[in-house]
C-alpha positions as CSV (number, residue, x, y, z in Angstrom):
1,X,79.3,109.6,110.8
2,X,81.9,107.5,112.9
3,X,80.3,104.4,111.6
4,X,80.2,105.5,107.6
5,X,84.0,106.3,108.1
6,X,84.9,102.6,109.7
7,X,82.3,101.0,107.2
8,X,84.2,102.7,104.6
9,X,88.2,102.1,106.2
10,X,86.5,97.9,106.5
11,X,85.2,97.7,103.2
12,X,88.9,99.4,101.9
13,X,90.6,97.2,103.9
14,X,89.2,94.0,103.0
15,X,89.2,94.9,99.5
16,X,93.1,95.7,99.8
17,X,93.3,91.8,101.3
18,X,91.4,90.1,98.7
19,X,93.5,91.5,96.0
20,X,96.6,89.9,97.8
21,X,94.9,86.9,97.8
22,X,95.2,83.7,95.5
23,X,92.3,81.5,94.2
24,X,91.5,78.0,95.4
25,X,93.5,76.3,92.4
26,X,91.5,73.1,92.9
27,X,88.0,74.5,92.2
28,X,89.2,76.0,89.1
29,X,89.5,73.2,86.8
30,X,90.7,72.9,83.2
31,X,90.7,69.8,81.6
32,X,88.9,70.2,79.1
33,X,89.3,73.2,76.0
34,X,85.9,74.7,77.3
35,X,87.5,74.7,80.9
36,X,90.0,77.3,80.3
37,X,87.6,80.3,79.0
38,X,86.3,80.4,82.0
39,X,89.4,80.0,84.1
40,X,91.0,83.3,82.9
41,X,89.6,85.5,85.4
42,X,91.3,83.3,88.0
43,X,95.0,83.1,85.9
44,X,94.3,86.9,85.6
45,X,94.1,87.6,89.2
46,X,97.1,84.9,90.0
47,X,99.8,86.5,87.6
48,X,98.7,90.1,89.0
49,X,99.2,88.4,92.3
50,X,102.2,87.2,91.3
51,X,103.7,90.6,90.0
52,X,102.3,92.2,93.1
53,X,104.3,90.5,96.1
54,X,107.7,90.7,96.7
55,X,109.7,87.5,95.6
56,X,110.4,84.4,98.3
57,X,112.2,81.8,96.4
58,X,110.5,78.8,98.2
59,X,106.5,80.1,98.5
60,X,104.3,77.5,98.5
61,X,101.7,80.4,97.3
62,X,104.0,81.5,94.3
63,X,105.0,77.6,92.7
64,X,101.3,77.2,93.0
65,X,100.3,80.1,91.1
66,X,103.2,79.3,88.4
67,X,102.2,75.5,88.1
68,X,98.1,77.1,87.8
69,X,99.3,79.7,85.1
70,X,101.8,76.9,83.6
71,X,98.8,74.7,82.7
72,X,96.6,77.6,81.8
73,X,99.5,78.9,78.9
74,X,100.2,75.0,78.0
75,X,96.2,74.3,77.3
76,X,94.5,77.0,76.6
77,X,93.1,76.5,72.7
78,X,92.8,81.0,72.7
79,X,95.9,81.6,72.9
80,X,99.3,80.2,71.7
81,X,103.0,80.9,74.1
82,X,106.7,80.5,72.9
83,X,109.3,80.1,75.2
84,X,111.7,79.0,72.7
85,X,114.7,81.9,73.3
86,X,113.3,83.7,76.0
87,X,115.4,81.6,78.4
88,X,118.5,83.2,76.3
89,X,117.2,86.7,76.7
90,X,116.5,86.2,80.6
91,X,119.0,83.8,81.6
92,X,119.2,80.1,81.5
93,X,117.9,77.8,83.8
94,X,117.0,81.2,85.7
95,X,113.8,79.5,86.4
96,X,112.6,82.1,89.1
97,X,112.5,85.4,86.1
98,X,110.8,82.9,83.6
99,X,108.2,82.1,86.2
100,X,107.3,85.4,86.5
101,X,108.0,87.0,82.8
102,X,105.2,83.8,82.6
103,X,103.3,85.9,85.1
104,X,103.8,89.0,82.8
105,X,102.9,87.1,79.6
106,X,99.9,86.2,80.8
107,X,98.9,89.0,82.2
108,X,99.2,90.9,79.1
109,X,97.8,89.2,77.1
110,X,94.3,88.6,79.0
111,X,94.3,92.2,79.4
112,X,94.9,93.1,75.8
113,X,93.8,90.5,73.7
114,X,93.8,92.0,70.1
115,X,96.9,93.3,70.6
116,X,98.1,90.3,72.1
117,X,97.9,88.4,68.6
118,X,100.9,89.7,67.5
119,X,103.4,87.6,69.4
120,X,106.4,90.5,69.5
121,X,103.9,92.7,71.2
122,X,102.6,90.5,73.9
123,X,106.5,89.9,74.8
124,X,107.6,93.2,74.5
125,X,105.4,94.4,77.1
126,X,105.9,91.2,79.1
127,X,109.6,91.8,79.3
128,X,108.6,95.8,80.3
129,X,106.3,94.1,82.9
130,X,108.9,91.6,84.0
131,X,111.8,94.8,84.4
132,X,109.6,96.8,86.0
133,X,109.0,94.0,88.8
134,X,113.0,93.2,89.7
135,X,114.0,97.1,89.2
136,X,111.6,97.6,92.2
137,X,114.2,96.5,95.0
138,X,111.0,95.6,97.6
139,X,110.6,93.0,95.3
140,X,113.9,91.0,96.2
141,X,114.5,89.5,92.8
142,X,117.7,89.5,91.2
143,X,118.1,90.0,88.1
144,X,120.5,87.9,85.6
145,X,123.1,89.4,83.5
146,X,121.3,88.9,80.3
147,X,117.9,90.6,82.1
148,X,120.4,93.6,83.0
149,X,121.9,94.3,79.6
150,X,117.5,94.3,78.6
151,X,117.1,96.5,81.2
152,X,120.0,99.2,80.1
153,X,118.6,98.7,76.4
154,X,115.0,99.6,77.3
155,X,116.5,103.0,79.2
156,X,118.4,103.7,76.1
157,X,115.1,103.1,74.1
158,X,116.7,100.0,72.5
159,X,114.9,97.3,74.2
160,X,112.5,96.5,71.3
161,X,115.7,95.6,69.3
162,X,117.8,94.2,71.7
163,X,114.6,91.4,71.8
């Protein structure tokens, strides 16, 4: 019995450790349009990494894991990502929340990919994702002021319009 219970608290232990973990970004490669199908298990499990840790401005782990994601959203032929005024709605040249509403983005949309087509969807739920993260306080990001006025539109029920 003492042996099922510490094979058991091992395998839920190690399990718990490879989830915090990031993929080898050099064995993934994606250079060409059949490259990045297969690569979406691996930006899937990096932007849930990445919405899973707490914030550290200068990570080598986390610029990594936006520059893997980066190339993913820029070449992927599946799927098609506007930034075009999201930098309005989060903050300028706030280059940490567009990193991870990237995070979010993606995220979504591999996990809902039908609904993901429509482009307001996808960043609705991306910008729910991307509040969620930085009203969590153990996650040490701060949020802009144009991220706070989203965030007291969403708790008024407003947020869809406020987008």
């Amino acid at each position: 019995m003492r042996q099922f219970v510490l094979f058991i608290f091992c395998f839920v232990s190690f399990n718990h450790l490879q989830a915090q973990t990031l993929t080898d970004f050099d064995l993934v490669k994606m250079e060409k349009a059949t490259d990045y199908k297969p690569a979406e298990p691996f930006v899937l499990q990096t932007a849930n990494y990445l919405l899973a840790v707490p914030f550290k401005k200068d990570s080598k782990d986390r610029l990594n894991a936006l520059r893997f994601i980066g190339k993913w959203m820029n070449g992927t032929p599946d799927y098609s990502f506007s930034f075009t005024d999201i930098a309005d709605k989060i903050g300028k040249e706030n280059y940490d929340l567009i990193g991870q509403y990237m995070a979010a983005l993606a995220k979504y949309t591999l996990e809902n990919k039908v609904a993901a087509r429509d482009t307001k969807v996808a960043r609705l739920n991306a910008m729910i994702t991307l509040l969620d993260y930085c009203e969590n306080k153990d996650n040490n990001m701060r949020m802009s002021k144009q991220l706070k006025k989203l965030a007291e539109a969403r708790s008024k029920g407003e947020l869809e319009k406020s987008m």
